[in-house]
C-alpha positions as CSV (number, residue, x, y, z in Angstrom):
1,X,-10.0,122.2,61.5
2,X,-13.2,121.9,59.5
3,X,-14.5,118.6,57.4
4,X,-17.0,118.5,54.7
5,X,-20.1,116.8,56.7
6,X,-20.5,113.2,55.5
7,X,-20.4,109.9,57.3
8,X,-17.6,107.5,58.0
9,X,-16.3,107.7,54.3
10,X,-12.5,106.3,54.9
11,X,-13.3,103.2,52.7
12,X,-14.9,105.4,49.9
13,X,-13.0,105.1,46.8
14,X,-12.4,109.1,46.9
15,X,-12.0,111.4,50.1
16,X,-12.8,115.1,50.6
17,X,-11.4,116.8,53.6
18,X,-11.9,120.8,54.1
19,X,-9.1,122.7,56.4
20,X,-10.0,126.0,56.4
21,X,-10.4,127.5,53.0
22,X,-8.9,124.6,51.5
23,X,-10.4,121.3,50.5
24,X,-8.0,117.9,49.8
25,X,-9.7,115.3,47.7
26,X,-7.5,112.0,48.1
27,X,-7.5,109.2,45.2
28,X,-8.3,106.5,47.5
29,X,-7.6,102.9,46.1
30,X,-4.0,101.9,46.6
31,X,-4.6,99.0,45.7
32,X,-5.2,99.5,42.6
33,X,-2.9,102.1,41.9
34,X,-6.0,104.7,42.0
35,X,-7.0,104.2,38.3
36,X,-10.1,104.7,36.7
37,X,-12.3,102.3,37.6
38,X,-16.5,102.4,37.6
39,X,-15.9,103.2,41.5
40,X,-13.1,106.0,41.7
41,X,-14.6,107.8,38.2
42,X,-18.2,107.8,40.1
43,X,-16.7,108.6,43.1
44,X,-14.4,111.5,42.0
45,X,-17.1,113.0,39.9
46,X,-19.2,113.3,43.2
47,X,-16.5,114.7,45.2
48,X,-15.9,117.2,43.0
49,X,-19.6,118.2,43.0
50,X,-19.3,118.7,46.8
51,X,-16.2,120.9,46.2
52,X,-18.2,123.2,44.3
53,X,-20.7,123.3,47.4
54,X,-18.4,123.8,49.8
55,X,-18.7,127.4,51.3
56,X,-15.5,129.5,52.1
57,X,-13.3,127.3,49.8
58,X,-10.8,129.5,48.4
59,X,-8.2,126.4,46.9
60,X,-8.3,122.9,46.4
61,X,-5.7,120.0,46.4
62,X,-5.9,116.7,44.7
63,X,-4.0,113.8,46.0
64,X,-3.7,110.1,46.0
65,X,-2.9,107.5,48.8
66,X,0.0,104.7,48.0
67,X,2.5,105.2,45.6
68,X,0.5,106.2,42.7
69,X,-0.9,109.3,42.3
70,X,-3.0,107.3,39.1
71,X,-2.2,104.7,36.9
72,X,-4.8,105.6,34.5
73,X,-7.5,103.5,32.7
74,X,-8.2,100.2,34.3
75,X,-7.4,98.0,30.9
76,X,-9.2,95.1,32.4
77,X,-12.8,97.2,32.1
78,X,-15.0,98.0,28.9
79,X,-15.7,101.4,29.7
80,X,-14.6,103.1,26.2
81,X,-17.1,100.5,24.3
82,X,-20.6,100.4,24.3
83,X,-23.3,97.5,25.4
84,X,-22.6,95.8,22.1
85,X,-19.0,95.8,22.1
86,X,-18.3,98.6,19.7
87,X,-15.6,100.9,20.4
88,X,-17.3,104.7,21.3
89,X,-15.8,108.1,20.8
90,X,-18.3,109.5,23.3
91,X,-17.8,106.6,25.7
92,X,-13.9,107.8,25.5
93,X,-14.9,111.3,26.3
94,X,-17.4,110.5,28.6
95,X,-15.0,107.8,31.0
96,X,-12.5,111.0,30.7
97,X,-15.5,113.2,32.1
98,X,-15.1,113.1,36.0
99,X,-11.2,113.8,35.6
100,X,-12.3,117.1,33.5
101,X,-14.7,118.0,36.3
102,X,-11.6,119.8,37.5
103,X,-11.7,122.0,34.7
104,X,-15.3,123.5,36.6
105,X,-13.5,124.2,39.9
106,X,-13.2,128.3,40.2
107,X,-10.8,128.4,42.7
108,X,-7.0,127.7,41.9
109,X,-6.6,123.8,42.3
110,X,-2.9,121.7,43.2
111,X,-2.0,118.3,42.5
112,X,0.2,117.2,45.5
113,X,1.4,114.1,43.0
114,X,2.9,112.2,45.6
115,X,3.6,108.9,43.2
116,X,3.5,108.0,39.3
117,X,0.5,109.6,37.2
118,X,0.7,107.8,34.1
119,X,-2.0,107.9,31.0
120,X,-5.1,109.3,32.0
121,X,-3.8,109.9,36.2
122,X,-1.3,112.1,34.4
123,X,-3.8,114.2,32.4
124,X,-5.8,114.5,35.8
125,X,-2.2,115.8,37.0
126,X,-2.7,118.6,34.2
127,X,-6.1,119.5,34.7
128,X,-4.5,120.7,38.0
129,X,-3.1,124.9,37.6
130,X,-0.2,123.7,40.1
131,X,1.6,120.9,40.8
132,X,3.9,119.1,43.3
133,X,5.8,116.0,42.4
134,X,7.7,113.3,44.1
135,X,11.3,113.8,42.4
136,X,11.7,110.0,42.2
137,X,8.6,109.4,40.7
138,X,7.5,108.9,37.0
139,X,5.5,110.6,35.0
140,X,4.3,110.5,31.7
141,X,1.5,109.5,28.7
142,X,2.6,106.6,27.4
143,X,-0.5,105.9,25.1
144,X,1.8,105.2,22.3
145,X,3.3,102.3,24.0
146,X,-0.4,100.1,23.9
147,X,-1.1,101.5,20.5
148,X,-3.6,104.5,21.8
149,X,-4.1,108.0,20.9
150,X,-3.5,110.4,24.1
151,X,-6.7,111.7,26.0
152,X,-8.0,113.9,28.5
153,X,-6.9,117.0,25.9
154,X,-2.9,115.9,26.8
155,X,-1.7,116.8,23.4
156,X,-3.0,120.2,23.7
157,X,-1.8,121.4,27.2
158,X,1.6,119.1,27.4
159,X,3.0,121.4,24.5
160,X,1.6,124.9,25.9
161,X,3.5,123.7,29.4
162,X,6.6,122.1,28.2
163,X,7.3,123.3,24.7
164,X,6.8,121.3,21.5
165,X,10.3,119.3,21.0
166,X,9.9,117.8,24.7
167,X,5.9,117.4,24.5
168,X,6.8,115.2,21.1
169,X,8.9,113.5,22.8
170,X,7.2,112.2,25.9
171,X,4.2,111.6,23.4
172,X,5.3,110.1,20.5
173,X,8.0,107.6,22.6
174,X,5.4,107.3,25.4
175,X,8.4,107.9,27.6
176,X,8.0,108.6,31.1
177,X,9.8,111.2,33.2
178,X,11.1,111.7,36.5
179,X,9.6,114.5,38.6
180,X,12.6,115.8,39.1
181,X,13.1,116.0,35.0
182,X,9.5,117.2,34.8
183,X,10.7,120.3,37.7
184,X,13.4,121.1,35.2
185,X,11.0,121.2,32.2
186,X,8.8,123.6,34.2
187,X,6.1,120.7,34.3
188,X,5.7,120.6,37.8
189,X,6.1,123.7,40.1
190,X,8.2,121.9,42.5
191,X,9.3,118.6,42.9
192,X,10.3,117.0,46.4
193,X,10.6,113.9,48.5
194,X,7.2,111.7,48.4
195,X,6.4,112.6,52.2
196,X,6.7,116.6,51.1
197,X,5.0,116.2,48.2
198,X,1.1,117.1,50.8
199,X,2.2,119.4,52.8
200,X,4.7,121.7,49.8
201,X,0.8,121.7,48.3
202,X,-0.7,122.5,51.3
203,X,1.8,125.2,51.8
204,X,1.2,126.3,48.6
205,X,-2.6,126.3,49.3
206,X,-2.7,128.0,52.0
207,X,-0.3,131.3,50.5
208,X,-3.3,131.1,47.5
209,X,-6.0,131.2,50.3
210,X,-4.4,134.3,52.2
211,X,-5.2,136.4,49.1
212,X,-8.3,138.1,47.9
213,X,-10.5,135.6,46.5
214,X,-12.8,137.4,43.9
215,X,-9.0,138.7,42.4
216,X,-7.6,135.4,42.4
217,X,-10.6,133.4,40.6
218,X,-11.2,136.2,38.4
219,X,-6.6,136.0,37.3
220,X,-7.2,132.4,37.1
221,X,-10.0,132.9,34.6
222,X,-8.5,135.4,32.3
223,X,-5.5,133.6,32.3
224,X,-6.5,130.4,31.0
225,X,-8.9,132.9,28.7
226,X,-5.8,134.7,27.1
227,X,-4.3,131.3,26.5
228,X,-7.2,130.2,24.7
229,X,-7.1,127.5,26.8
230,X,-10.1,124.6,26.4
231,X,-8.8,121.2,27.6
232,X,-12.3,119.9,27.5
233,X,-12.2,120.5,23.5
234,X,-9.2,119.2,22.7
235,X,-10.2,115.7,25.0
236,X,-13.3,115.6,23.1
237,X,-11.1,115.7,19.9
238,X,-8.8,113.4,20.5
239,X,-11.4,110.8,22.3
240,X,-12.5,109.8,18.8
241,X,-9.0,109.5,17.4
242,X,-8.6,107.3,20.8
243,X,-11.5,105.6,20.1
244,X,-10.3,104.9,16.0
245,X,-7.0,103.6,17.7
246,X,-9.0,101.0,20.0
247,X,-10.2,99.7,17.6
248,X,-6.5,98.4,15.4
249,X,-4.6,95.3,15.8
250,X,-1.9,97.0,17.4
251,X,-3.7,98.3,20.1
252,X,-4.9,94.9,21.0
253,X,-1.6,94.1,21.4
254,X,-0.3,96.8,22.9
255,X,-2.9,96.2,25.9
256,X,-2.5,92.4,25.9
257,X,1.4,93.0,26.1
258,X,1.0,95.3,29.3
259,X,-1.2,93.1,30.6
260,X,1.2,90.2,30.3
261,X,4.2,92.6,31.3
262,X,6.2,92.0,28.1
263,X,7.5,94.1,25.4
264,X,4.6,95.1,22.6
265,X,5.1,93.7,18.9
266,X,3.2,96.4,16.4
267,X,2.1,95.3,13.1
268,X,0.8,99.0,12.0
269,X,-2.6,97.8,11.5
């Protein structure tokens, strides 16, 4: 077994391991249910930068440690506003930016989603070309439900994966879905019990390594290229319509509401 050379890095916020062609970056703040703070956005962004480094990689898998995958943004922090206060449209896009660093890995890349991916943790989930769920665990953007406009480009690839009518509704309700549901759905490529949920992607992994590597990044590519697939656009896109949201009453709510672990009481302003 191989590792990416580093020092002791077990307290780092995000882990990279390498196993033969295949490198595992682990989401590594329990504790905080692995959302994006300062710490794990800096820290993923420079773990995927030592992906791209790595020689002989020929698939990646992105995972988590407790039992989130990612909660998504850390409402407590100011990162979508800037030093004055004001809400940003580029500060949205840019505190989505590490989670789209995905979107620059060549090789084929797995989310082994062993726990809940909600908001943005769920559009890192579909940055991913494959994924593994727990079947028990939930899944979902439920932007709507704090008053928010999606990110990360989720209103463009949710409908191309799951069809319009169900896309609308997960989006529009903010509902969240088991990963079983999301199997059915074609969401997720499998969905199993939480302590399968590593090594069905590693599995998985390791078939996509055993083939030809130049054929595989090259199918990946023109895939994604007949699909006219650009996730990155579509998150720049809709990080100003988050950003216009932020702003409203109802958002303000919305957040305080989750915060507080109530129910949310919209005004429409």
């Amino acid at each position: 077994m191989n590792h990416a050379p580093s020092a002791d890095t077990s307290q780092a916020p995000v882990l990279l391991e390498q196993r033969g062609a295949v490198a595992i970056v682990t989401l590594n703040r329990a504790d905080n249910r692995n959302s994006m703070t300062p710490e794990l956005l800096d820290g993923f962004a420079a773990t995927i930068q030592q992906v791209r480094q790595l020689e002989g990689i020929r698939c990646a898998v992105i995972t988590g440690k407790g039992s989130c995958f990612s909660a998504g943004a850390d409402f407590r922090s100011v990162l979508q506003r800037d030093r004055d206060g004001r809400v940003s449209g580029e500060k949205s896009f840019a505190m989505y930016g590490p989670f789209l660093s995905v979107l620059e890995l060549e090789v084929p890349v797995i989310g082994a989603l062993q726990g809940h991916a909600v908001g943005g943790g769920f559009g890192l989930a579909l940055t991913c070309d494959l994924r593994v769920a727990h079947k028990g665990s939930r899944y979902g953007a439920n932007f709507a439900r704090v008053g928010l406009h999606s990110g990360m480009g989720i209103s463009d690839v949710l409908p191309r994966l799951i069809g319009v009518p169900r896309a609308l509704e997960m989006l529009l309700s903010g509902k969240l879905v088991s990963g079983a549901t999301g199997a059915d759905w074609g969401l997720f490529n499998y969905a199993t019990e939480a302590d399968e949920v590593l090594p069905k992607a590693l599995a998985l992994a390791d078939e996509i390594a055993q083939a030809a590597p130049i054929a595989v990044r090259l199918i990946k590519q023109a895939v994604y290229a007949n699909l006219g697939w650009n996730p990155r656009q579509a998150a720049r896109r809709e990080a100003f319509e988050q950003a216009a949201t932020l702003a409203t009453e109802d958002c303000r709510e919305g957040v305080a509401a989750l915060l507080e672990k109530r129910p949310p009481h919209f005004q429409g302003r």
